[in-house]
PADO-651804 format. One line per 8 residues: number of its first residue (from 1); for each residue x, y, z negated of C-alpha. Coordinates in nm, 3 decimals. Last residue first. Layout:
<recs>
NUM> X/Y/Z ~ ...
</recs>
This chain:
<recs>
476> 10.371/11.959/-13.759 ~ 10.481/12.255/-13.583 ~ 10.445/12.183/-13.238 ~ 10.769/12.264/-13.042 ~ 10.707/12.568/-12.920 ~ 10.448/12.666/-12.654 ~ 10.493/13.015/-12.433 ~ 10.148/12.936/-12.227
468> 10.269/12.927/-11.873 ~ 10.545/12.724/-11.965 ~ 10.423/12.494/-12.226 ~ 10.137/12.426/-12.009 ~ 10.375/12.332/-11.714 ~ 10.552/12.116/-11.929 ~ 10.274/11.921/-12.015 ~ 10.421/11.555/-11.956
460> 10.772/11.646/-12.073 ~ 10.670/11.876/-12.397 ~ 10.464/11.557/-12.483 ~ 10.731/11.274/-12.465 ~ 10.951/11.499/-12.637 ~ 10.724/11.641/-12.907 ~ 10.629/11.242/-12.954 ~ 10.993/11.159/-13.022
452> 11.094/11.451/-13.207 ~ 10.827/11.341/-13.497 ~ 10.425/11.378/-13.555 ~ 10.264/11.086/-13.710 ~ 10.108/11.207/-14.020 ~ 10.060/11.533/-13.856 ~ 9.856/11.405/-13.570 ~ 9.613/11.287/-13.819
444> 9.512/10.891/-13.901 ~ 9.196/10.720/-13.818 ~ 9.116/11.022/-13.752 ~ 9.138/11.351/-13.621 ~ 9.185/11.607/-13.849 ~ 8.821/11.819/-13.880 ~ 8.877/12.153/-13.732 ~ 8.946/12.470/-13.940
436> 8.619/12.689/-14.076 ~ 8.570/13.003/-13.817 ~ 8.623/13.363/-14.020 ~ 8.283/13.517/-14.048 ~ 8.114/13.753/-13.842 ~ 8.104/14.123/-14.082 ~ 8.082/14.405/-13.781 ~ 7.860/14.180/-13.462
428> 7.856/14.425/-13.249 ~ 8.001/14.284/-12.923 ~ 8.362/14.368/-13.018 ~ 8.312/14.339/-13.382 ~ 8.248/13.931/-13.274 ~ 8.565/13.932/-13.033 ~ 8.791/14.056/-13.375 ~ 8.609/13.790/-13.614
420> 8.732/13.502/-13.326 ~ 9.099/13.634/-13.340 ~ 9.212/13.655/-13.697 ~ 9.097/13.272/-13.777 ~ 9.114/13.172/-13.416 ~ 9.472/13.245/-13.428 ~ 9.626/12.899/-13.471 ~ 9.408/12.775/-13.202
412> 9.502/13.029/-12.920 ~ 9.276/13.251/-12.775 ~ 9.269/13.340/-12.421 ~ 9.053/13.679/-12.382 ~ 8.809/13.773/-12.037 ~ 8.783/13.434/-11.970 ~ 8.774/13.415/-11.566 ~ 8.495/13.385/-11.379
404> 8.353/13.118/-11.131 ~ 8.654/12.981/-10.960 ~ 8.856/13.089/-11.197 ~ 8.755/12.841/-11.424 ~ 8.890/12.520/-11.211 ~ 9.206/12.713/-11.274 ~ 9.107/12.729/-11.596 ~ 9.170/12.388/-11.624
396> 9.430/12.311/-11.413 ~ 9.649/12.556/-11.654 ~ 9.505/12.308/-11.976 ~ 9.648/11.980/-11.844 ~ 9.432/11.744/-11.794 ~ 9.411/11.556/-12.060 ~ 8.997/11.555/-12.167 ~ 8.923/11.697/-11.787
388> 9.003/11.327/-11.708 ~ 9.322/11.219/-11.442 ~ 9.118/10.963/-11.282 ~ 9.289/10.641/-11.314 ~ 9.449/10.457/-10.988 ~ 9.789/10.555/-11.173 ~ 10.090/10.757/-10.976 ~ 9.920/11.079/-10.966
380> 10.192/11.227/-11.161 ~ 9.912/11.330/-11.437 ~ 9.838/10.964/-11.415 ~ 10.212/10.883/-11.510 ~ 10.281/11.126/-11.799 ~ 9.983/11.027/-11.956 ~ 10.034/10.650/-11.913 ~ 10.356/10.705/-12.094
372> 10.135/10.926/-12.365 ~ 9.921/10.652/-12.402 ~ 10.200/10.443/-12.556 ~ 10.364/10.700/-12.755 ~ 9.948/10.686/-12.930 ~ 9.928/10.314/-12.946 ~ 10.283/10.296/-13.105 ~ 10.207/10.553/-13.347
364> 9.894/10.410/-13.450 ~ 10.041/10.099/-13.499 ~ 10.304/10.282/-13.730 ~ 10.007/10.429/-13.896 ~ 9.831/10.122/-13.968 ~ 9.565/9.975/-13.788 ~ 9.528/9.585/-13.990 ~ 9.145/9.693/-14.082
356> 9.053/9.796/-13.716 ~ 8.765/10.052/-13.722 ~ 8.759/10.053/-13.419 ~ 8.741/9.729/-13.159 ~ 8.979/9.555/-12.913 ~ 9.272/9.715/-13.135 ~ 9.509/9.967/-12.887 ~ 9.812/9.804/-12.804
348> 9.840/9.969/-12.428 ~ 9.890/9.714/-12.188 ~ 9.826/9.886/-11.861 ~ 9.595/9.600/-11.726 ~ 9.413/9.486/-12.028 ~ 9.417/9.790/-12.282 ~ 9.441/10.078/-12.051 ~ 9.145/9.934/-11.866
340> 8.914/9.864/-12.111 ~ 8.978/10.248/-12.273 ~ 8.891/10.336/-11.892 ~ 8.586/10.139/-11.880 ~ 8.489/10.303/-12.305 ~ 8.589/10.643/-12.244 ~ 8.472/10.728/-12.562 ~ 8.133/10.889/-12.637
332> 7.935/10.666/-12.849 ~ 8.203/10.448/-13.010 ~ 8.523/10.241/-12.948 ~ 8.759/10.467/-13.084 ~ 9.153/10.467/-12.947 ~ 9.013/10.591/-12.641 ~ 8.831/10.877/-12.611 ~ 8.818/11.091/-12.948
324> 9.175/10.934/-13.106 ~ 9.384/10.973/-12.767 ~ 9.196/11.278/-12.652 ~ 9.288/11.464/-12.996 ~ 9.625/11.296/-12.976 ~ 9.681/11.492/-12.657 ~ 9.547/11.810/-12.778 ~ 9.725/11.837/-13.094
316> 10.047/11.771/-12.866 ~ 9.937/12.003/-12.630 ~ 9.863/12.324/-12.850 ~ 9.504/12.389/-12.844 ~ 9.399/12.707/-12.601 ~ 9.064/12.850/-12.625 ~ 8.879/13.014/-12.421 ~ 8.680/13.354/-12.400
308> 8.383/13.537/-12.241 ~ 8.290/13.878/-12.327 ~ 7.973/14.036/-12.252 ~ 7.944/14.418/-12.258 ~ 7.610/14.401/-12.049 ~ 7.437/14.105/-12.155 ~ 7.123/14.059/-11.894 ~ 7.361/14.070/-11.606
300> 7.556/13.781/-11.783 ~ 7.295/13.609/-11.861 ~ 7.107/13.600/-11.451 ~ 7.497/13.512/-11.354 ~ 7.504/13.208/-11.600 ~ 7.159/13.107/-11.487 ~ 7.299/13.102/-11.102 ~ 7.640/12.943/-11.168
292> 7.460/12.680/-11.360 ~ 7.383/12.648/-11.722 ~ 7.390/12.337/-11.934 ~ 7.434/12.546/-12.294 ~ 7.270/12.763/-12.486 ~ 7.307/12.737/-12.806 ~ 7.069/12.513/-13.013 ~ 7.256/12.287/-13.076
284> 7.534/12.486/-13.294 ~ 7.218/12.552/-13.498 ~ 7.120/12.885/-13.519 ~ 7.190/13.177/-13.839 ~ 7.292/13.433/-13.496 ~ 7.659/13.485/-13.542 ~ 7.671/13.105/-13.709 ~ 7.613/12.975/-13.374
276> 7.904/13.082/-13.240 ~ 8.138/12.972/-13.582 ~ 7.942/12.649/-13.524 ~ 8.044/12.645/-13.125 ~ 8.404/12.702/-13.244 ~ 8.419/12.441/-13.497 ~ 8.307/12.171/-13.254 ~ 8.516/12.289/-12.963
268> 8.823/12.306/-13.099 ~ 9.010/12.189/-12.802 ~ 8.987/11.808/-12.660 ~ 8.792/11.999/-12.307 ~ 8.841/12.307/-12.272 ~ 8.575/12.506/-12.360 ~ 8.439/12.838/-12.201 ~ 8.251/13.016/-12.497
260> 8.051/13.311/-12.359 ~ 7.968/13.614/-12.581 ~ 7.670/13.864/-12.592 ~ 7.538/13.771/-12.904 ~ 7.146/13.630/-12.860 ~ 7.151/13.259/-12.904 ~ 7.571/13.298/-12.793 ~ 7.650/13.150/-12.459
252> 7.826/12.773/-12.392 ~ 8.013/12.675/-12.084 ~ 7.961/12.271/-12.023 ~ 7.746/12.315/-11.723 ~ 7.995/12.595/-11.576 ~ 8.258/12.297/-11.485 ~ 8.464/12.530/-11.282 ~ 8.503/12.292/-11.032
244> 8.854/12.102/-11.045 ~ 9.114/11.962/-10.740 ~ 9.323/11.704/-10.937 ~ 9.640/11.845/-11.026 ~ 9.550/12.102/-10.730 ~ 9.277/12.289/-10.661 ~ 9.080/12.341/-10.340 ~ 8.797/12.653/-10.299
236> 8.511/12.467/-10.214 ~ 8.281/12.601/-10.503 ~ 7.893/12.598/-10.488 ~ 7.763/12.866/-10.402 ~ 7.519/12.761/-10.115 ~ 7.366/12.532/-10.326 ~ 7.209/12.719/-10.586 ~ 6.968/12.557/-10.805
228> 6.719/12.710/-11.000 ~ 6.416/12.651/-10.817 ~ 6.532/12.298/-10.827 ~ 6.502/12.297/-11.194 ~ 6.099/12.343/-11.187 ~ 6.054/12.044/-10.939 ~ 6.302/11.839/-11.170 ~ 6.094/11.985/-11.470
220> 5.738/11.840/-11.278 ~ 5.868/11.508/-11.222 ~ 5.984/11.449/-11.588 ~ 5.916/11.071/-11.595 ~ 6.096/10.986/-11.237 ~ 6.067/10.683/-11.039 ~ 5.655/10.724/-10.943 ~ 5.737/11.078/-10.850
212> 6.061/11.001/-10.643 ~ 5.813/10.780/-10.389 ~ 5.808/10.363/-10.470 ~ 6.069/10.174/-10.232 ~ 6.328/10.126/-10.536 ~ 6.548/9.758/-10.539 ~ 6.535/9.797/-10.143 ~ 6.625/9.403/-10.111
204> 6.978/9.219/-9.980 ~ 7.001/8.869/-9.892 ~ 6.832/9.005/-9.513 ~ 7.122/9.064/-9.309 ~ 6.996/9.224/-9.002 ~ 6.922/9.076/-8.663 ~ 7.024/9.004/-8.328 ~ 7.384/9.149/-8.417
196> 7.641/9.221/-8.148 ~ 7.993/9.165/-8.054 ~ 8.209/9.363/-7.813 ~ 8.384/9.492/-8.138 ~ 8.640/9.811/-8.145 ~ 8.524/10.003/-8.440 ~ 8.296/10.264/-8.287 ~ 8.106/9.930/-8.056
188> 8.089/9.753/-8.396 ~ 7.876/10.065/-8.519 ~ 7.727/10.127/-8.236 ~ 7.568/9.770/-8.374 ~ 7.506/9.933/-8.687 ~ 7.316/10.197/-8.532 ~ 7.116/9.989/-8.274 ~ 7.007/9.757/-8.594
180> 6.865/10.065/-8.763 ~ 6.795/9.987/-9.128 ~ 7.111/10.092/-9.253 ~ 7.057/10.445/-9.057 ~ 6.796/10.553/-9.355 ~ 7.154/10.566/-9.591 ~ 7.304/10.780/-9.343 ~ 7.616/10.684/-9.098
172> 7.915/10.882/-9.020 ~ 8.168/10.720/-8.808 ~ 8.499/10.930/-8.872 ~ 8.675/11.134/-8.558 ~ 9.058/11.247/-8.615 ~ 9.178/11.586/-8.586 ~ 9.442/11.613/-8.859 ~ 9.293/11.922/-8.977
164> 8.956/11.816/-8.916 ~ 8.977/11.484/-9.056 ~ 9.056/11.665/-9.386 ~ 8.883/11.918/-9.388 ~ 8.570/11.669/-9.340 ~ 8.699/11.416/-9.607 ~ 8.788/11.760/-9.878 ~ 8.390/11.831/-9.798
156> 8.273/11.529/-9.869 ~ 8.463/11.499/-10.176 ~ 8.341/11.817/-10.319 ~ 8.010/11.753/-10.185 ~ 7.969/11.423/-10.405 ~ 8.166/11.576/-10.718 ~ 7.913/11.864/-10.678 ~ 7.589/11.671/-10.633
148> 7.649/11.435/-10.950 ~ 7.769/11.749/-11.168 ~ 7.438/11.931/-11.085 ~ 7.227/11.595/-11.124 ~ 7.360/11.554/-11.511 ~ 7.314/11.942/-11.546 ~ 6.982/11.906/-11.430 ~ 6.874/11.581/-11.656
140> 6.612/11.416/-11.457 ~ 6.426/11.090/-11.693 ~ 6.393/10.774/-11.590 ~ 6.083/10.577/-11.495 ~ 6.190/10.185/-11.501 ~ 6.177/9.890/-11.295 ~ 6.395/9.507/-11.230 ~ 6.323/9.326/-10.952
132> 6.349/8.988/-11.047 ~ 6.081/8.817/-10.784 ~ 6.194/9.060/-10.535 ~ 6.529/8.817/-10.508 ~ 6.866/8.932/-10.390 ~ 6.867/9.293/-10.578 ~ 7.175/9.436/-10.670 ~ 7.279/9.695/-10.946
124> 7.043/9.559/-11.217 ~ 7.101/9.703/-11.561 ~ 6.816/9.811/-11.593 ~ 6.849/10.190/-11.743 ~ 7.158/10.208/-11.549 ~ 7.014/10.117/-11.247 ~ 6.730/10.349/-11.266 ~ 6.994/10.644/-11.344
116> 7.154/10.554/-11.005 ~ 6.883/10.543/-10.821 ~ 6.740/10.866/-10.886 ~ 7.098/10.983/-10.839 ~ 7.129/10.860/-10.487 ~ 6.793/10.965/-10.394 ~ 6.870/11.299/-10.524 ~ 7.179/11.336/-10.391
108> 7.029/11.235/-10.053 ~ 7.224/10.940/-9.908 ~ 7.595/10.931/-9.674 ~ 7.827/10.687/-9.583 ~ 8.135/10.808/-9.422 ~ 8.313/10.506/-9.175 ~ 8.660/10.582/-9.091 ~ 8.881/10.370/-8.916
100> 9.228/10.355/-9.014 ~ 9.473/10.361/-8.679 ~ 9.469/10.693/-8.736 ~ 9.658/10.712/-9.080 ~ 9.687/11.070/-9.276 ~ 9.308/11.002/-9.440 ~ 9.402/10.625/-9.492 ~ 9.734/10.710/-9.703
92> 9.634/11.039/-9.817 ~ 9.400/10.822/-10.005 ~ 9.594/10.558/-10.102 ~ 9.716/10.729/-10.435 ~ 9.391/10.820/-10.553 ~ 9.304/10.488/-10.677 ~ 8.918/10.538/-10.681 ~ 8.687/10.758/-10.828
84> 8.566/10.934/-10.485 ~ 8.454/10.582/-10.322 ~ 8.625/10.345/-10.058 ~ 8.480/10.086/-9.956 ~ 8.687/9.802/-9.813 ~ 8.824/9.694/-9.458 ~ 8.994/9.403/-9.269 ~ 8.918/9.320/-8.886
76> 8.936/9.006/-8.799 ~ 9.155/8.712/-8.646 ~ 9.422/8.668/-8.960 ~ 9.360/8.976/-9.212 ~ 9.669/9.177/-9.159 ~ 9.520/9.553/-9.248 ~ 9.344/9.420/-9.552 ~ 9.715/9.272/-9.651
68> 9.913/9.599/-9.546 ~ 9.646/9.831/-9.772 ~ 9.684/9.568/-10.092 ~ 10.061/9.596/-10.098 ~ 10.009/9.966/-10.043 ~ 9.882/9.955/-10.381 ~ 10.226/9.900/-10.548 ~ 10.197/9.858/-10.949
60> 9.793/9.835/-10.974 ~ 9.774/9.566/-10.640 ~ 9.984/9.333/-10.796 ~ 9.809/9.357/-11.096 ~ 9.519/9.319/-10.926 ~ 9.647/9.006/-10.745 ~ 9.677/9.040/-10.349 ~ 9.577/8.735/-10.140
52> 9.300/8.917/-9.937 ~ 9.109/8.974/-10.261 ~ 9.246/8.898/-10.625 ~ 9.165/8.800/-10.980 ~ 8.770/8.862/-10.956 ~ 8.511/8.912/-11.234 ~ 8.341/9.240/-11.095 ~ 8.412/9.277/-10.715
44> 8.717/9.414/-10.506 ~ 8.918/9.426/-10.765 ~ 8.847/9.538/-11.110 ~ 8.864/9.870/-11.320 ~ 9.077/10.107/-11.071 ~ 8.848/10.018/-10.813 ~ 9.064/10.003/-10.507 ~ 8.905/9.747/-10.306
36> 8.560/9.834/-10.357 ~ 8.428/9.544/-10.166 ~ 8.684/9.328/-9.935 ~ 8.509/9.386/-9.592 ~ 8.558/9.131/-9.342 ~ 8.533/9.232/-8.964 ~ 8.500/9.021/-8.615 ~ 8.266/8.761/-8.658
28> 7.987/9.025/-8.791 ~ 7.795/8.900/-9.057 ~ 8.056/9.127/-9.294 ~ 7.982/9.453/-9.127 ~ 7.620/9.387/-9.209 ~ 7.683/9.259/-9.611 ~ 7.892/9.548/-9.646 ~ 7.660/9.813/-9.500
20> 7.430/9.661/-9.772 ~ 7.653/9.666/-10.034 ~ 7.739/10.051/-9.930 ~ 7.336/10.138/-9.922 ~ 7.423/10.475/-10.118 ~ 7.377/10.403/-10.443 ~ 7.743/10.410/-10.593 ~ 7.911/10.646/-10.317
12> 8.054/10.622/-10.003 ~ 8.369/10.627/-9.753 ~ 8.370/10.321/-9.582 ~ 8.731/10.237/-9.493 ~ 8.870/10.012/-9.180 ~ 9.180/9.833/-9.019 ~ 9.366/9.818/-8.749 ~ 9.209/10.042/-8.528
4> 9.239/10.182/-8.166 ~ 9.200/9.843/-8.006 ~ 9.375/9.462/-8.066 ~ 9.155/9.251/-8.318
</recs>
């Protein structure tokens, strides 16, 4: 197609109507939309090899070799959805490139989420026949929703900078347009097409019609929770290495001392929130935790002569602390579609399932120098894998802090012994006892494996973190 375009991206979310926009671009003679494209875990669509002639692999080592393809589609218009967890590295790419159409699709959060959590519990993404509709009440978890909204309107809001600065136009389009034949046919018209629908594609169903209150158990507490929110402060202030929020839900407060644990993530979290919940005889579940910005302003006006501290781990500790925790075990709470990934398209030799019976140390070695060479790759930006607050490096982190409040003290690991008693006498807590050491991570500890090699490999990856934080060589 000649015009202003070569080629499109719908910028959207899971559960936002983008398999429906899809089906209505793609009943239009003049455009072909590949799916999600760049989805770091498969191509296009679950349980496909390639799309426009490009393998995944293919597409993994040189992306662009998927953009040019999409762009040269024979007689049509090529395009894909585009959402905020995909390969990174052709996003500048489209957002920098005029002749890339942009299409933003747009839902209510809570919709969107509703939705989401429904389809989880289900398992049914699509729905072609009402005859297997699929239903379930779920249940609203604020912090869950809080994280949802902010990735959402941090993306939407680095898309709209983003056009702005370059000054380029996008097609926005809301979920309740998808039913509007006029809108999808202006649509066409915004891309370049003289052709017109007479109808909409119908092989998709509305999976949910019922009302939010028929959808969700806890109705009442996600009335209740709204009261709490606070959109207007949430954070647009742009990071780098990626761009992080503050991540407040995961902050943890004291039952009734005055003190605010700010974790970073694959740290010492688990013996620090005991030692925290020790201070009051509690649980370490039963601290506080899940806050927003608003709660966690209410506490700290209620505590004056609060302190709130974080906790630095050394990087190699830290790195084979994310290694054993999220992806080496196969568990609840690993990164189980990244672990996937790493294994089949980056090669790693991690077992397909832990415990492994033939996983000896030297295996474990291997698995672990391997990760670290993906490491030192995704924190480059040049994987199409999110770079997770688990190995991100610890300066990003409390960047991302900063945004709410800064840690008033940064303790170190190795001092938490001398340091964590000290912070306790400081909000009046005299005799606090010294924190117990964290469990060695298993199947095997980083000190069974630790050699030149791995410092190496990690002092070159996190060299920023040994830089701003003094680190030596780890001392195994």
């Amino acid at each position: 197609m000649a015009g202003e375009f070569d080629y499109f991206a719908v910028f959207a979310e899971m559960r936002t109507g983008s398999n429906f926009l899809e089906a209505n671009l793609n009943a239009f003679e003049s455009f072909e939309c590949f799916g999600e494209a760049f989805n770091p875990h498969f191509i296009g669509y679950p349980n496909r090899d390639e799309i426009a002639g490009v393998a995944q692999h293919t597409r993994d080592a040189d992306p662009m070799q998927l953009i040019k393809a999409v762009r040269d589609v024979p007689g049509k218009m090529g395009g894909f959805r585009y959402f905020h967890d995909h390969d990174p590295r052709i996003l500048d790419v489209m957002l920098g490139d005029p002749r890339c159409a942009k299409i933003i699709l747009t839902r209510n959060p809570l919709e969107s989420y509703v939705s989401w959590k429904i389809a989880q519990a289900t398992g049914q993404w699509k729905l072609t026949n009402v005859k297997r509709r699929k239903d379930s009440r779920v249940r609203f978890d604020r912090a869950e929703f809080e994280t949802h909204v902010t990735k959402l309107q941090e993306f939407q809001v680095f898309l709209l900078n983003r056009l702005q600065a370059s000054g380029q136009a996008a097609f926005y389009i809301a979920y309740e347009d998808l039913q509007n034949l006029d809108v999808l046919n202006g649509l066409a018209k915004f891309l370049g097409s003289d052709e017109r629908l007479e109808a909409l594609d119908a092989s998709l169903k509305k999976q949910n019609p019922s009302g939010l209150e028929d959808k969700v158990s806890n109705f009442r507490d996600m009335e209740q929770a709204f009261a709490g929110l606070d959109p207007f402060n949430l954070t647009r202030t742009p990071n780098f290495e990626p761009r992080r929020g503050p991540a407040v839900p995961g902050f943890v407060t004291g039952a009734h001392a005055a003190l605010l644990y700010m974790p970073i993530r694959s740290g010492p979290e688990a013996a620090v929130c005991d030692w925290l919940a020790g201070l009051d005889g509690v649980a370490a579940d039963d601290l506080p935790t899940k806050l927003n910005q608003k709660d966690l302003r209410q506490w700290k006006r209620r505590h004056p002569g609060h302190r709130g501290f974080t906790v630095v781990r050394h990087p190699v500790a830290r790195a084979h602390a994310a290694f054993c925790d999220k992806i080496l075990q196969t568990g609840p709470g690993c990164l189980a579609d990244i672990r996937k990934t790493l294994r089949n398209f980056h090669k790693l030799p991690l077992p397909g399932k832990m415990p492994d019976e033939g996983y000896d140390r030297e295996a474990h070695k291997q698995a672990f120098a391997a990760f670290l060479e993906f490491l030192k790759a995704n924190l480059a930006g040049q994987t199409n894998i999110r770079v997770d607050a688990h190995w991100a490096t610890q300066s990003a982190i409390m960047q991302g802090m900063a945004q709410f409040s800064l840690p008033d003290l940064v303790l170190r690991e190795e001092e938490l012994a001398e340091a964590l008693p000290r912070l306790a006498a400081s909000v009046g807590y005299d005799a606090a006892a010294r924190p117990a050491t964290s469990v060695p991570d298993q199947p095997f500890s980083i000190d069974e494996i630790y050699d030149e090699e791995i410092e190496t490999l990690v002092s070159d990856i996190y060299q920023r973190d040994y830089m701003m934080f003094g680190f030596r060589a780890y001392a195994a």
